[in-house]
VOBA-1610 file (N, C-alpha, C; in pm, whole numbers, padded with zeros to 5 digits, always signed):
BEGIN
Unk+01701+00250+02032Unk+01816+00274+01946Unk+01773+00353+01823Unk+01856+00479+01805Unk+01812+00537+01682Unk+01831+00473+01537Unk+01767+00475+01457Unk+01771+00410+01345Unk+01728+00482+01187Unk+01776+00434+01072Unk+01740+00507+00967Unk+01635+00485+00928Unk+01579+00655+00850Unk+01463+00621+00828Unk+01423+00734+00696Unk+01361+00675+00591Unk+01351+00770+00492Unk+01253+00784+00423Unk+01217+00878+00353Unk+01070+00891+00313Unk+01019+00901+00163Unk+00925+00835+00093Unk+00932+00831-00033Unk+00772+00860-00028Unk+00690+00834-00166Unk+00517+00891-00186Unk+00491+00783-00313Unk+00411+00807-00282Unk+00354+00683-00437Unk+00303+00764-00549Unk+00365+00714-00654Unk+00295+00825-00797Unk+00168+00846-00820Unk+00075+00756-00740Unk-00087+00726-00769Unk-00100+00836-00661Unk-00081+00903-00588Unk-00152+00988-00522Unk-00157+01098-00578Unk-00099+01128-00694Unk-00116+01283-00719Unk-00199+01254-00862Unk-00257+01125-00896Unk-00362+01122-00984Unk-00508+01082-00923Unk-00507+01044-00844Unk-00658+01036-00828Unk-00749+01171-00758Unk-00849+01186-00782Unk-00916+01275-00741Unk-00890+01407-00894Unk-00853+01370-00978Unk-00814+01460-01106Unk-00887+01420-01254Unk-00936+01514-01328Unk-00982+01496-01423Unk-00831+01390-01520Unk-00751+01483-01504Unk-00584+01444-01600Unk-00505+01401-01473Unk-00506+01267-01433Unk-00353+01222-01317Unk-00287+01298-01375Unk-00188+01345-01248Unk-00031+01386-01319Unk+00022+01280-01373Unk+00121+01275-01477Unk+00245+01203-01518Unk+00318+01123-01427Unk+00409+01044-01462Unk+00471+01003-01388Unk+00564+01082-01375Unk+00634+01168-01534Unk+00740+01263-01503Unk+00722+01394-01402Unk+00579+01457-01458Unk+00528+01534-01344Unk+00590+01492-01186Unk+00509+01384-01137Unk+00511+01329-01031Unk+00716+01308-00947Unk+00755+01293-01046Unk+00912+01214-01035Unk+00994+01365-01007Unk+00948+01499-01065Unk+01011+01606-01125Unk+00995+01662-00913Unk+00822+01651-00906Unk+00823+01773-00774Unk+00888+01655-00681Unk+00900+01539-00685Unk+00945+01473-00532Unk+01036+01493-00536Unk+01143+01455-00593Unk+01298+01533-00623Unk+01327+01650-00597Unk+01255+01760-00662Unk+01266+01906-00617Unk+01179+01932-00459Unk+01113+01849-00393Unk+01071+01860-00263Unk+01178+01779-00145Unk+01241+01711-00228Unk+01356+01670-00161Unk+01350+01473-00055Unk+01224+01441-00147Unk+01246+01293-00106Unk+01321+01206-00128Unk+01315+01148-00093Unk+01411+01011-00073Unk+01419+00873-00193Unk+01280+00841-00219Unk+01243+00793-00355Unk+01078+00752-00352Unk+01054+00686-00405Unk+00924+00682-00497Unk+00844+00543-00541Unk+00723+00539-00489Unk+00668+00402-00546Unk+00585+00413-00648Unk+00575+00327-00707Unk+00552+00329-00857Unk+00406+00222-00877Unk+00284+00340-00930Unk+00185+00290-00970Unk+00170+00233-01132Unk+00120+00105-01121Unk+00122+00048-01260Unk-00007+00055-01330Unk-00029+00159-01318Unk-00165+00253-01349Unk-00141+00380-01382Unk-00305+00497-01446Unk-00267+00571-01463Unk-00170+00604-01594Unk-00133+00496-01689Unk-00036+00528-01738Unk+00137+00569-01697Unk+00138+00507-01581Unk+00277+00575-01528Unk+00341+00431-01527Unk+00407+00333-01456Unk+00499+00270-01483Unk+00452+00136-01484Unk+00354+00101-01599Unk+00282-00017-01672Unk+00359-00105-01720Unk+00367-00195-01759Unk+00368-00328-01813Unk+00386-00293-01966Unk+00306-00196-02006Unk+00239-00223-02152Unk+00343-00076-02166Unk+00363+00056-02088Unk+00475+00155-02119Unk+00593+00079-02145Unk+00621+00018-02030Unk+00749-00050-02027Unk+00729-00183-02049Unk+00747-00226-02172Unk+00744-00354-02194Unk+00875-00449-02228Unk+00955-00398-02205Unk+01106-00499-02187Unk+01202-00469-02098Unk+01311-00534-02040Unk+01397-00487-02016Unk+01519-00367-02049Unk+01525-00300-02192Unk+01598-00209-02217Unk+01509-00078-02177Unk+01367-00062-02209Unk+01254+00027-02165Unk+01249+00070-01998Unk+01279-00029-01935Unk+01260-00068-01813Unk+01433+00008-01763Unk+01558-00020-01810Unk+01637+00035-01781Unk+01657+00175-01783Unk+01611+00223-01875Unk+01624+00321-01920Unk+01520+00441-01796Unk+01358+00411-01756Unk+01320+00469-01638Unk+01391+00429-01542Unk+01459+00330-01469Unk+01539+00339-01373Unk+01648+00431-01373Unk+01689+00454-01475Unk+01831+00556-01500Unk+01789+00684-01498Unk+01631+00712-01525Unk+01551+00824-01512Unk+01571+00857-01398Unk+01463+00820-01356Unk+01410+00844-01198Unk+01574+00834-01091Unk+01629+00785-01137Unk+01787+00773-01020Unk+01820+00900-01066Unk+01818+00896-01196Unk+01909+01082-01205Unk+01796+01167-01118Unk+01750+01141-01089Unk+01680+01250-01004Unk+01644+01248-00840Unk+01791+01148-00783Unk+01841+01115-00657Unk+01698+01062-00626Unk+01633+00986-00656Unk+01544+00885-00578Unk+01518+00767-00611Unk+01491+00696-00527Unk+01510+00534-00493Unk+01410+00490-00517Unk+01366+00345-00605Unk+01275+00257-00603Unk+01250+00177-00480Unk+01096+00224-00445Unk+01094+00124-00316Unk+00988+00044-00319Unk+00891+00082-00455Unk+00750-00036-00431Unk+00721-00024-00565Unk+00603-00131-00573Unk+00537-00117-00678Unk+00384-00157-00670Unk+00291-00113-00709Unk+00157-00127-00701Unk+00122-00165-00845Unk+00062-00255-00925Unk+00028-00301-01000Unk-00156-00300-01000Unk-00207-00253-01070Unk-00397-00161-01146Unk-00436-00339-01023Unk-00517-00277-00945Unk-00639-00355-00847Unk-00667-00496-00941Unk-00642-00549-00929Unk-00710-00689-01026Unk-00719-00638-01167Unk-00615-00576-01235Unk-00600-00569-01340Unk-00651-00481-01411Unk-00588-00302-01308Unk-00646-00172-01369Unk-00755-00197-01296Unk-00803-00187-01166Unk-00943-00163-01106Unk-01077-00258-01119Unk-01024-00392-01131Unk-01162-00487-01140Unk-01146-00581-01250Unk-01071-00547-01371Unk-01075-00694-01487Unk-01045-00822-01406Unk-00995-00823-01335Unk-00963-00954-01268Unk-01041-01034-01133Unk-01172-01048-01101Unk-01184-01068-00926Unk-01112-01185-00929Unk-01044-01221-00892Unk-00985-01373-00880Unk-01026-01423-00780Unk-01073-01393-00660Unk-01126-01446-00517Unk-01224-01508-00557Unk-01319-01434-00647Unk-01477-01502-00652Unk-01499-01556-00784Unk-01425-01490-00882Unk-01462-01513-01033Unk-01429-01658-01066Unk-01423-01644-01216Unk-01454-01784-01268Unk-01286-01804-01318Unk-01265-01924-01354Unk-01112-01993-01455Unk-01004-01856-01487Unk-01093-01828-01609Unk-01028-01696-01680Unk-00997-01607-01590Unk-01083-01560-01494Unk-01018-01432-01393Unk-00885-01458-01349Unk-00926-01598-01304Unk-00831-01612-01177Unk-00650-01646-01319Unk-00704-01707-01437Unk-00582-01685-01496Unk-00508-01590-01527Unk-00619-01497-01571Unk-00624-01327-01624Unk-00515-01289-01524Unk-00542-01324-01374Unk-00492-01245-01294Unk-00309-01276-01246Unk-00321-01438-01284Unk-00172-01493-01283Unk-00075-01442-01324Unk-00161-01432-01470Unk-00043-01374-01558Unk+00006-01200-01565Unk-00121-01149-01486Unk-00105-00988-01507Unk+00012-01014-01316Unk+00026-01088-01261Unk+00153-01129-01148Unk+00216-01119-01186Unk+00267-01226-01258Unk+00395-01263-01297Unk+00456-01135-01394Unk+00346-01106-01508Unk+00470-00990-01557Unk+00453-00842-01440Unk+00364-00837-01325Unk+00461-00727-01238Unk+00558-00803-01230Unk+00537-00888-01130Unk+00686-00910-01089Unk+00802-00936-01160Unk+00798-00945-01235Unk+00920-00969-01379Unk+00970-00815-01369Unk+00853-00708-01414Unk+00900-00573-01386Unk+01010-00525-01295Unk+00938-00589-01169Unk+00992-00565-01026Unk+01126-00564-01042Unk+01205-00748-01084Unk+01283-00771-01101Unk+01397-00688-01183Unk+01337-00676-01315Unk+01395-00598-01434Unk+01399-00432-01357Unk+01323-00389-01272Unk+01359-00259-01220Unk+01424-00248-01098Unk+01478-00351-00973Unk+01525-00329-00915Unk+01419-00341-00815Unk+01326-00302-00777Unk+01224-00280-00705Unk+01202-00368-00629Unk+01241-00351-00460Unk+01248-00438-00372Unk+01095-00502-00288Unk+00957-00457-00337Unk+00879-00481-00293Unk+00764-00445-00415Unk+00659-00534-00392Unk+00514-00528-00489Unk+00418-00585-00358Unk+00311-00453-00393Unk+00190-00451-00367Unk+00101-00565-00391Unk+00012-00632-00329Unk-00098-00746-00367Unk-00188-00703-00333Unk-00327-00763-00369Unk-00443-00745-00319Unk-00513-00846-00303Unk-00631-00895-00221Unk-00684-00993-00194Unk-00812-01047-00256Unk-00782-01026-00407Unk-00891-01101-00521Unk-01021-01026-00542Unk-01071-00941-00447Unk-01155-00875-00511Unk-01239-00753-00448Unk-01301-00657-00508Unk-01349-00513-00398Unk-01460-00605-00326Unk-01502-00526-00150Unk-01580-00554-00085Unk-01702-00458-00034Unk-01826-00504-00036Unk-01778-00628+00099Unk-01789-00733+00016Unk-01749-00861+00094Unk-01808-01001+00030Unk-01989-01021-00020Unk-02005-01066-00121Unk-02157-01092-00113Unk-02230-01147-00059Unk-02316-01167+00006Unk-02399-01234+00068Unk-02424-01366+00018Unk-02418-01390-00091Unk-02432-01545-00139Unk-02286-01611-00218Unk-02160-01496-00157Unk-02002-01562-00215Unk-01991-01667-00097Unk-01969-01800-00138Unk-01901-01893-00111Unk-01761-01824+00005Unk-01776-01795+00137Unk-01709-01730+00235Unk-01543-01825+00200Unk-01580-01956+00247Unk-01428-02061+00255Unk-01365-02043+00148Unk-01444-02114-00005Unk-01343-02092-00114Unk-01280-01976-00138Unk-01364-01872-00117Unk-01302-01733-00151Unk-01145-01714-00029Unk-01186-01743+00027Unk-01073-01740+00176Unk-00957-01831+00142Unk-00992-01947+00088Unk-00875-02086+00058Unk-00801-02057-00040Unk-00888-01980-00134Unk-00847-01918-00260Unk-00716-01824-00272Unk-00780-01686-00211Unk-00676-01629-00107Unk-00563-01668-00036Unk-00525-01769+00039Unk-00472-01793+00114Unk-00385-01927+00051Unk-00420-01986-00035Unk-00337-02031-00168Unk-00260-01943-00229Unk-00338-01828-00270Unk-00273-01737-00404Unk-00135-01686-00356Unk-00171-01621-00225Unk-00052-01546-00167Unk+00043-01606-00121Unk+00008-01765-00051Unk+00158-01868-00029Unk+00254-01879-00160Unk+00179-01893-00265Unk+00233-01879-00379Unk+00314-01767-00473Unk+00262-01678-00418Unk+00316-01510-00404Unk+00422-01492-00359Unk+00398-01494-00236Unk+00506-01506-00162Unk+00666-01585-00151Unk+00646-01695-00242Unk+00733-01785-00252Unk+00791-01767-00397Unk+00702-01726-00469Unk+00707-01672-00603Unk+00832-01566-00635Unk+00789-01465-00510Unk+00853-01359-00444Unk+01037-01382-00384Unk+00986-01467-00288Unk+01138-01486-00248Unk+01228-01536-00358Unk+01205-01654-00443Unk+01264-01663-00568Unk+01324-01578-00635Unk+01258-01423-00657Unk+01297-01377-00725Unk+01365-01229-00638Unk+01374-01215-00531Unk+01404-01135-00451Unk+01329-01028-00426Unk+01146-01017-00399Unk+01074-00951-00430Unk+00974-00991-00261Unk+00980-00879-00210Unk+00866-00857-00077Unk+00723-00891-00110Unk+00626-00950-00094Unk+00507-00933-00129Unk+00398-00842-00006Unk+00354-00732-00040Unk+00302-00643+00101Unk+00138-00640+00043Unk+00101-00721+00146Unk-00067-00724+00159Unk-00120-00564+00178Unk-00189-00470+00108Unk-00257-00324+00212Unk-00375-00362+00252Unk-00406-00364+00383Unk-00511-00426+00401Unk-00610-00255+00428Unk-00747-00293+00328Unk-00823-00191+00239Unk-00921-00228+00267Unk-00978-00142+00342Unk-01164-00222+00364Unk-01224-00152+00210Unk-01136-00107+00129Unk-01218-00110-00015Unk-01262-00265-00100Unk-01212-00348-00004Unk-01174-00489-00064Unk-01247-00583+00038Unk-01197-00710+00032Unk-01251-00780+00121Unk-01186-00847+00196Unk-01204-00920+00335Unk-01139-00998+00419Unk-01094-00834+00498Unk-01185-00749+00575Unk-01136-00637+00647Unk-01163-00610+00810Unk-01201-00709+00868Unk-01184-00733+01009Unk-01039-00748+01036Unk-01000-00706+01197Unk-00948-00660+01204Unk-00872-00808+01237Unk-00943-00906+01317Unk-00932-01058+01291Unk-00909-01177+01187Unk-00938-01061+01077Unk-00956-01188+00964Unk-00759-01154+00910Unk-00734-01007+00908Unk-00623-00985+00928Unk-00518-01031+00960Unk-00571-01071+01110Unk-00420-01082+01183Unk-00436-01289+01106Unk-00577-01311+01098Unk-00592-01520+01034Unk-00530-01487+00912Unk-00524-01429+00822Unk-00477-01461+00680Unk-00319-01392+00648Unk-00268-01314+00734Unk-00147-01347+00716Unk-00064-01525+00825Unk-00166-01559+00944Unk-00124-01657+01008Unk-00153-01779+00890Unk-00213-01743+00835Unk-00272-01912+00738Unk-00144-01877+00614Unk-00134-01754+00517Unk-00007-01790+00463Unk+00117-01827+00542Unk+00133-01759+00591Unk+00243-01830+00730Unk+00379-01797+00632Unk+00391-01725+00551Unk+00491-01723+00513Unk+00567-01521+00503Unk+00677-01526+00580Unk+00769-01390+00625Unk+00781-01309+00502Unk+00759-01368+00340Unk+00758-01286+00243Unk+00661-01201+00214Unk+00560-01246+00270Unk+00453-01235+00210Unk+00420-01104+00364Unk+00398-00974+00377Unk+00377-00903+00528Unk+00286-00799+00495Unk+00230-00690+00623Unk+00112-00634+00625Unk+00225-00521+00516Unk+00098-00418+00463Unk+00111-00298+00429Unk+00048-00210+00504Unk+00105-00169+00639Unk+00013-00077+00701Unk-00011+00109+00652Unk-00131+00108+00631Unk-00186+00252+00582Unk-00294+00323+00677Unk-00227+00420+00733Unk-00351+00483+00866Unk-00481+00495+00795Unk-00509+00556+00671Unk-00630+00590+00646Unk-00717+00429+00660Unk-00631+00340+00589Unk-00751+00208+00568Unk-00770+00107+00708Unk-00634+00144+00806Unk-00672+00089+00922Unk-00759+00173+01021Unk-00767+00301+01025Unk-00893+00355+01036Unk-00977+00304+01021Unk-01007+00284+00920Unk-01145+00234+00843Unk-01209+00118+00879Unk-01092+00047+00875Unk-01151-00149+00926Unk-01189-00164+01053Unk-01063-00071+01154Unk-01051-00082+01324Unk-01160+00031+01393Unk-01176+00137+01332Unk-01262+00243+01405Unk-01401+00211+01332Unk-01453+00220+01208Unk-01561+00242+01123Unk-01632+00113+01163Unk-01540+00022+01112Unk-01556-00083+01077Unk-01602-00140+00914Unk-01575-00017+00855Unk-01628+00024+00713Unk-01642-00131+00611Unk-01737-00151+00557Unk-01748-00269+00430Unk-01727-00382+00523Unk-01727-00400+00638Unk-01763-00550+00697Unk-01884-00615+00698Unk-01826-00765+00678Unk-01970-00853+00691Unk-02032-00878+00794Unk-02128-00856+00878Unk-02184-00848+00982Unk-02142-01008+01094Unk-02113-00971+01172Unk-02130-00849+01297Unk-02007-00744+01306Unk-01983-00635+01300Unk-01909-00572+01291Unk-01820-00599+01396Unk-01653-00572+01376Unk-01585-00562+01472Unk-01475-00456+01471Unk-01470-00375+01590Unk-01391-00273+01585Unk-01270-00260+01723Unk-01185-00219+01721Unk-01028-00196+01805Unk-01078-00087+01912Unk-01078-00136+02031Unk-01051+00010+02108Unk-00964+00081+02135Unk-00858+00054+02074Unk-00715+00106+02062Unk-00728+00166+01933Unk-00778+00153+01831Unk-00826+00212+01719Unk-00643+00181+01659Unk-00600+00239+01556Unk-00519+00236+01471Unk-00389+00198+01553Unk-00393+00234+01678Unk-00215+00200+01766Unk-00229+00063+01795Unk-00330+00009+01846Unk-00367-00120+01859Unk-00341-00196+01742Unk-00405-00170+01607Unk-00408-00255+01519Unk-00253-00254+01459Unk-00173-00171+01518Unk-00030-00195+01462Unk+00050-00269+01578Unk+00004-00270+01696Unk+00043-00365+01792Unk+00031-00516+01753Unk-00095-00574+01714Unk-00145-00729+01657Unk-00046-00734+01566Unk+00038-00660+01495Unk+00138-00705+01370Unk+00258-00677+01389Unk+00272-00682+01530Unk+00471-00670+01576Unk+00522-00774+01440Unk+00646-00694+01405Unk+00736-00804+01290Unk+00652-00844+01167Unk+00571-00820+01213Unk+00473-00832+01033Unk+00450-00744+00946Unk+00477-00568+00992Unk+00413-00489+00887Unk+00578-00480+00823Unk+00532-00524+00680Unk+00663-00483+00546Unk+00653-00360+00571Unk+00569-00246+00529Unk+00571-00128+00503Unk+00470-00024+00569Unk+00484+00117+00559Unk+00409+00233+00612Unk+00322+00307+00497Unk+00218+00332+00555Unk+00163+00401+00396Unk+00103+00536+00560Unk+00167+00707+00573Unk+00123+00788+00668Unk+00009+00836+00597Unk-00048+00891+00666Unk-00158+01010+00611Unk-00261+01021+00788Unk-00347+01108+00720Unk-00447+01174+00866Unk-00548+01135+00836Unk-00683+01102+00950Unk-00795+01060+00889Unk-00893+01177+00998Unk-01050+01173+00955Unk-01102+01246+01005Unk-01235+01138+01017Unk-01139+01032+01073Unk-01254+00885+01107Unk-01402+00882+00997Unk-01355+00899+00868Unk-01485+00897+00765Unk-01436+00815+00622Unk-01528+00781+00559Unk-01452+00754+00435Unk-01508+00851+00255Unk-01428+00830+00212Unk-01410+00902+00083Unk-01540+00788-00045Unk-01643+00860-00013Unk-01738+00806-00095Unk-01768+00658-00075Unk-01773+00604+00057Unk-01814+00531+00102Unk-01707+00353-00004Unk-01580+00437-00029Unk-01473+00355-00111Unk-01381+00301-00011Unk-01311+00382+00057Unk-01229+00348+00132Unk-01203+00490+00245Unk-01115+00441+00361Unk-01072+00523+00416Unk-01026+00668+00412Unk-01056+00773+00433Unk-00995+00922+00391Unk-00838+00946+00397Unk-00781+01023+00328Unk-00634+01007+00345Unk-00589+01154+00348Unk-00597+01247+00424Unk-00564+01349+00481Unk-00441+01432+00495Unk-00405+01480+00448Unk-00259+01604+00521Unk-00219+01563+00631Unk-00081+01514+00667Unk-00075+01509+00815Unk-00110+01663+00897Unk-00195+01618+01008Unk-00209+01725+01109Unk-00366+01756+01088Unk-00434+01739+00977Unk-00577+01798+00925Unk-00655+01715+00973Unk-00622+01586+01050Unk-00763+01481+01108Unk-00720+01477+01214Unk-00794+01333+01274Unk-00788+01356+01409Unk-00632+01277+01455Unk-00584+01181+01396Unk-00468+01105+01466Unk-00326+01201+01568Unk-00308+01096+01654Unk-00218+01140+01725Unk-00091+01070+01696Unk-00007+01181+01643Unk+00097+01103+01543Unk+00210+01098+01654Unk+00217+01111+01781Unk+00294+01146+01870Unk+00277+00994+01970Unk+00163+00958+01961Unk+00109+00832+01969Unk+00167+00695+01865Unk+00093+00741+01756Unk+00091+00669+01664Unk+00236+00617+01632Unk+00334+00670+01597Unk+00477+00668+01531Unk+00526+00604+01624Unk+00561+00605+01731Unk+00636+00490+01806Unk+00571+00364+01840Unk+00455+00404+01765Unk+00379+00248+01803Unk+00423+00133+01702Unk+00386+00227+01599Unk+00431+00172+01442Unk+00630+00100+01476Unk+00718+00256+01488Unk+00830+00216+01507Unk+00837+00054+01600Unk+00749+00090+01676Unk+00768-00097+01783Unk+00768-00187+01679Unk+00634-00177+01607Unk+00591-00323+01517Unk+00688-00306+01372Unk+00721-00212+01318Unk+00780-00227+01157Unk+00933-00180+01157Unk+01027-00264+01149Unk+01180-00247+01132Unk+01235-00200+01019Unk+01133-00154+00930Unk+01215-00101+00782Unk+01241+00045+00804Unk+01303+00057+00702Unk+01362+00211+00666Unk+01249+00327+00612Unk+01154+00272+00551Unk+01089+00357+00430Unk+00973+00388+00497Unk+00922+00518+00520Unk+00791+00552+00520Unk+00734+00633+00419Unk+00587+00592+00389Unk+00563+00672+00304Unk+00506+00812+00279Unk+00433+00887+00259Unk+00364+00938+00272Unk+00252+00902+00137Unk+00075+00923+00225Unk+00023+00863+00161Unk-00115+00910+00122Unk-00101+01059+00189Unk-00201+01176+00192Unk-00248+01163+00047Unk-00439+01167+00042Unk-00470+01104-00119Unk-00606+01199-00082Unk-00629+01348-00030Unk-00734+01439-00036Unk-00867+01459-00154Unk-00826+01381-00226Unk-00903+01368-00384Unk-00905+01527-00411Unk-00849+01629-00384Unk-00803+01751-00442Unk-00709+01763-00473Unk-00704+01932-00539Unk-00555+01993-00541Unk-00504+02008-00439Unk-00525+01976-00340Unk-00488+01970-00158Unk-00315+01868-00168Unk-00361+01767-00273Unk-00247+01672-00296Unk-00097+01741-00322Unk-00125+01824-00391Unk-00010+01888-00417Unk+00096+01975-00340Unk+00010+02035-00199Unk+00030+02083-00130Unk+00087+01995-00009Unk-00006+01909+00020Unk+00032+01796+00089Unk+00194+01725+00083Unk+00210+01730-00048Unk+00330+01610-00124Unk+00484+01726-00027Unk+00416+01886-00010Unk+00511+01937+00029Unk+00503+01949+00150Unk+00398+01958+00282Unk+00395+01989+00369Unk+00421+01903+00457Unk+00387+01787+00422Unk+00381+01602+00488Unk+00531+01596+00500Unk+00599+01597+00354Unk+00765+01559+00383Unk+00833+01643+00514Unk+00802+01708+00557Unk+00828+01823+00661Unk+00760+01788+00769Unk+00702+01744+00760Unk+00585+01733+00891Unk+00634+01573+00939Unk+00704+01462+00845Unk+00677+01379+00889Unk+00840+01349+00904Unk+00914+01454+00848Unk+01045+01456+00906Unk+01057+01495+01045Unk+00991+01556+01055Unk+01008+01616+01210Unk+00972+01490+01312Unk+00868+01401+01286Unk+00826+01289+01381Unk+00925+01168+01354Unk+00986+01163+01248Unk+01072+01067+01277Unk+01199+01082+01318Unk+01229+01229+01311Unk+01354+01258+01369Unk+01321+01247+01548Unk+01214+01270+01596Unk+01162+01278+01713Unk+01176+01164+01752Unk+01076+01066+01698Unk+01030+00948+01735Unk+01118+00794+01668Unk+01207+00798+01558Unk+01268+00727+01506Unk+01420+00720+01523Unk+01492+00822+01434Unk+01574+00838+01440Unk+01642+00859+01548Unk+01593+00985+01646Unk+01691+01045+01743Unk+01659+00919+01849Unk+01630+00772+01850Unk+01645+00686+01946Unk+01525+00643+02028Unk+01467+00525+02048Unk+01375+00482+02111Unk+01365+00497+02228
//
């Protein structure tokens, strides 16, 4: 059955890999004039923070922005444990893990105050795990935080979307499919992103030994999450990673994936509307990308989505 389907980009992709991120206005100005759909919003970077927007009238006022410029709030990503590391909460001590409560709760307050039907989580801290981290607590820890998230979430009418990032930890492709089964809770769902499921399922990149990898590589690993993936993060990989950080995130068409493959696999497992594009070249390649992808990835969902299963 054909179904709707629309395409938005995250503001953090057109800052990393840059001496100066673009703006958020930058960022808000070309997706509009490239003709997307709407826009997820990094709480980093200086673009749609906590500390920019610190009330509700502040907060109204960029929503009235960004809408005048026909695009839709569809996510929000809030700084890695608090801007890239102040927080490990998985492994750290009292303070982290409070540090990190409270830098929750006011996203999600944001969320709320902006409309924003979904926020990004992460799983307490970059990986791999250490060799002498306490494996269970860190895992129980986890798997506490996010029941709580999640429920936190539904309260307030807010998605909670795990990206699962072998920049981080818990990145087997198994430990995956256990820690959304141990929260056990429908608010709380995958964030699937080709570059980082690459990474976990083919590489096996930042795992704790013994490595484990998909022979289905990326179509497979969206098969294990029928009804579980919240969201799409597209891009191309060239099966490598970007400074040994995370997964590469490519131009569609410039790596190796078979998106002809790939897209109705995805369409099986994820029932939402929104895909993203999520191409993150650490060049000026980004810019080019932000225009060539919306085109490229219209065409596969008109193919593979829209015009009917």
């Amino acid at each position: 059955m054909a179904r709707t389907a629309k395409i938005c980009r995250g503001s953090w992709c057109l800052g990393f890999g840059f001496p100066q991120p673009a703006s958020l206005e930058q960022v808000v100005k070309v997706l509009s004039a490239f003709g997307y759909d709407g826009i997820e919003l990094a709480g980093f970077f200086d673009h749609a923070t906590v500390e920019r927007y610190p009330d509700k009238d502040s907060r109204k006022k960029l929503v009235d922005w960004i809408h005048s410029h026909d695009l839709e709030l569809v996510g929000y990503a809030p700084g890695p444990y608090g801007d890239f590391g102040k927080y490990p909460w998985a492994t750290g001590g009292d303070d982290a893990y409070k540090g990190y409560l409270d830098l929750f709760e006011q996203s999600v307050q944001f969320c709320v105050d902006c409309g924003i039907p979904a926020m990004r989580v992460d799983p307490g801290d970059f990986g791999p795990l250490p060799r002498d981290a306490d494996y269970d607590a860190a895992w129980n820890r986890v798997v506490e935080t996010f029941k709580a998230h999640a429920q936190r979430g539904r309260e307030l009418g807010v998605k909670m979307l795990w990206e699962y990032e072998t920049g981080q930890i818990f990145v087997k492709p198994s430990e995956a499919v256990k820690l959304l089964d141990d929260v056990g809770d429908d608010n709380l769902q995958l964030m699937y992103d080709v570059g980082h499921v690459v990474a976990g399922c083919v590489l096996a990149h930042n795992q704790v030994q013994p490595a484990e990898r998909l022979e289905g590589g990326a179509v497979e690993f969206a098969k294990l999450f029928k009804g579980r993936i919240g969201h799409v993060h597209v891009c191309d990989s060239d099966n490598n990673t970007w400074q040994n950080a995370f997964g590469t995130h490519l131009g569609i068409g410039k790596g190796v994936i078979d998106f002809d493959e790939l897209i109705p696999a995805l369409a099986e497992s994820y029932d939402g509307e929104w895909w993203s594009v999520d191409a993150i070249p650490m060049t000026a390649e980004s810019w080019a990308d932000t225009w060539s992808d919306k085109l490229t990835l219209d065409e596969l969902l008109d193919k593979h989505v829209r015009g009917g299963m």
